[in-house]
TITI-55181 format. One line per 3 residues: number of its first residue (from 1); their letters; for each residue x, y, z of C-alpha. Coordinates in steps of 0.02 Angstrom, whole numbers, m for minus. Each point is the difference from the previous one (the first is absolute). Example, Ala and Ser with C-alpha at 12.3 -4.5 7.8 and 13.67 -1.06 7.14 Angstrom:
2
1) AS) 615 m225 390; 69 172 m33
***
This chain:
223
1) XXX) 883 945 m2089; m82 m51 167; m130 m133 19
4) XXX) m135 47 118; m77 m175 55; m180 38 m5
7) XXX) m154 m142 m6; m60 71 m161; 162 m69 m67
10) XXX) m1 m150 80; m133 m143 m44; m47 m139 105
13) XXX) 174 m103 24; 97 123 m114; 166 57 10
16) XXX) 69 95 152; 92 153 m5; 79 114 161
19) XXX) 0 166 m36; 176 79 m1; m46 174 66
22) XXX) 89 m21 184; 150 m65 81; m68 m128 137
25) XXX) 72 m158 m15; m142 m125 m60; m15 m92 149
28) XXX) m33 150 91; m123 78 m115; m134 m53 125
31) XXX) m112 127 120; m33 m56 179; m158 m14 m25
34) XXX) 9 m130 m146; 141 m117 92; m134 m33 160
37) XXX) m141 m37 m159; 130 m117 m107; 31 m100 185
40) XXX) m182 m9 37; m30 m57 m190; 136 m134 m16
43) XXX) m41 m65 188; m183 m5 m77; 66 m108 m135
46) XXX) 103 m112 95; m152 m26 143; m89 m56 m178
49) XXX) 105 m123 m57; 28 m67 178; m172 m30 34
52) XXX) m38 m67 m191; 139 m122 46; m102 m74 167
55) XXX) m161 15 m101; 72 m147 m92; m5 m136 136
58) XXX) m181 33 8; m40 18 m189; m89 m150 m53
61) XXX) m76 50 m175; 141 1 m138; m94 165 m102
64) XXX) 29 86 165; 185 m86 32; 44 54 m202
67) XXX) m67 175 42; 102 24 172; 166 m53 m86
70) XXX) m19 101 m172; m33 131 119; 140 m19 133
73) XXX) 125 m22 m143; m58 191 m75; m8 86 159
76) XXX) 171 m79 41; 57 91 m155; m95 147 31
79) XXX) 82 27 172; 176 m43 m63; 16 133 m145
82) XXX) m83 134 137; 109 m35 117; 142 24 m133
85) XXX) m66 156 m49; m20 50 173; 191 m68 52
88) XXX) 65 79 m172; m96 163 m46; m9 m53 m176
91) XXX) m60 m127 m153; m24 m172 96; 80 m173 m102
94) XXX) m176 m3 m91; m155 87 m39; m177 m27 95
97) XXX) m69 m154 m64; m204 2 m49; m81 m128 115
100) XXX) m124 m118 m100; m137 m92 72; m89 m167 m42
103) XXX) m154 54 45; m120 57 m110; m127 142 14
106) XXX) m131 m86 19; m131 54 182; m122 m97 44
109) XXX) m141 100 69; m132 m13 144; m24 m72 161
112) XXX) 3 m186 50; m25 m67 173; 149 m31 128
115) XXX) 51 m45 166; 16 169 103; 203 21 15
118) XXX) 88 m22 177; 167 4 59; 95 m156 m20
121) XXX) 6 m108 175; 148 m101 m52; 163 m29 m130
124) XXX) m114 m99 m65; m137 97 m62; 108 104 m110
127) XXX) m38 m13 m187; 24 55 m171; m156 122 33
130) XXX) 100 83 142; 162 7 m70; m57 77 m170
133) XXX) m82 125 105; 173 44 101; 65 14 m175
136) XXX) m106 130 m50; 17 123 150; 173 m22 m20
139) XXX) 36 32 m192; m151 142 9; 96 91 150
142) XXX) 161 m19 m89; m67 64 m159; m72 155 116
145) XXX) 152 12 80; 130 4 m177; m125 148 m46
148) XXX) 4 125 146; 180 m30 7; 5 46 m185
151) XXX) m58 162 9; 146 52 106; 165 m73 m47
154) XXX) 141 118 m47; 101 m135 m103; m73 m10 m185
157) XXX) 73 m165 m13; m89 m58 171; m140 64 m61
160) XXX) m38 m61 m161; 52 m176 68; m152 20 144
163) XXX) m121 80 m133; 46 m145 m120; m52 m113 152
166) XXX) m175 70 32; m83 m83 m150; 68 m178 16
169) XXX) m57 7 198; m150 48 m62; m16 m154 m120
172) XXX) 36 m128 121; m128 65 100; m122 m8 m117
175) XXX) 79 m199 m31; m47 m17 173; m166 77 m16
178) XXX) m69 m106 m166; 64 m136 83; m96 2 181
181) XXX) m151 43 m124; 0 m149 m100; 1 m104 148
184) XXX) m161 100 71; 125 78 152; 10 186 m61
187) XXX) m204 m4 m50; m48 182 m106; m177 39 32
190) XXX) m62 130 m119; m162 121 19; m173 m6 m76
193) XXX) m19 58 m182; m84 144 45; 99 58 126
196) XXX) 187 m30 m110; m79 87 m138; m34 153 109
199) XXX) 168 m23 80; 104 m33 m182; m98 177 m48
202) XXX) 24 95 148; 144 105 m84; 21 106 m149
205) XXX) 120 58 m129; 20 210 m13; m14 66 m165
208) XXX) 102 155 m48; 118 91 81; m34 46 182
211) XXX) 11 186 30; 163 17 125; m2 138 135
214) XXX) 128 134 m27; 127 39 163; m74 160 32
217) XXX) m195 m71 22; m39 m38 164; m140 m104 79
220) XXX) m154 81 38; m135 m66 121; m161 18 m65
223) X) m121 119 77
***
């Protein structure tokens, strides 16, 4: 009996399976299309560990230095069982791993007063502030990145290992995130009373069934 590799079947981190429907050697079971995605994705990830790597000569806060290694050392992972799955066209040595952060979920809310931000003049105005912020972009347009190329891989395998990926992308950004909040750099100002009520109730749930046209109606202007 065939197994058709579908994402219904397969959980977050579950088992892989390559469906045994066609003769193409694994390796090649890759569209042109996908191979240009899978180089810009794993050159993504390895600009992204580069760059976490210089971020530590600057780092000077160890919460930030802790969260820049737990996160080099999973995106190292990360990249090396894609690029087997990419090299291979099947199951990699191991399954995606679930990223967990320390933060907790916790936002502080409202405004506080700042100095204006500027462009640094010198090596040595760079700071934690700047470098979390360089973290973010880079771990949000990664996580963007995994997820358009997702939508178009022909290798189930490749797939589910980039799919797998989105979430825990999407948690270390949010690490990032709580982090620059609790030390008043990512600020989250939030609207008047009045005016979030009217925004939180600015949509509606239907009731019933809606009333589908039929392929024969057609749209008529009205007179």
């Amino acid at each position: 009996m065939q197994n058709q590799y579908t994402s219904s079947q397969q959980p977050f981190g579950g088992q892989f399976q390559m469906p045994q429907s066609n003769q193409i050697p694994n390796q090649m079971n890759h569209g042109g299309h996908e191979v240009f995605d899978l180089h810009e994705v794993l050159s993504g990830m390895i600009n992204v560990l580069d760059q976490y790597m210089m971020f530590r000569v600057f780092v000077k806060g160890p919460e930030l230095m802790n969260m820049i290694d737990r996160q080099y050392s999973f995106i190292l992972d990360n990249y090396n069982i894609t690029c087997e799955a990419f090299q291979t066209g099947t199951e990699p040595s191991h399954h995606t791993k679930k990223y967990m952060m320390n933060e907790s979920n916790t936002v502080t809310f409202g405004i506080k007063p700042s100095q204006p931000k500027k462009p640094n003049q010198s090596i040595e105005d760079i700071n934690d502030q700047g470098i979390a912020g360089h973290m973010l972009g880079l771990i949000k347009s990664t996580a963007s990145l995994l997820t358009m190329t997702s939508l178009e891989v022909t290798n189930p395998v490749v797939r589910r290992v980039l799919v797998d990926s989105v979430p825990n992308f999407v948690e270390m950004a949010y690490e990032i995130f709580l982090y620059q909040n609790k030390q008043h750099q990512y600020q989250v100002p939030q609207l008047s009373q009045q005016d979030m009520n009217s925004m939180v109730q600015g949509f509606a749930p239907i009731t019933g069934q809606p009333t589908m046209p039929t392929p024969s109606q057609m749209y008529k202007p009205m007179q």
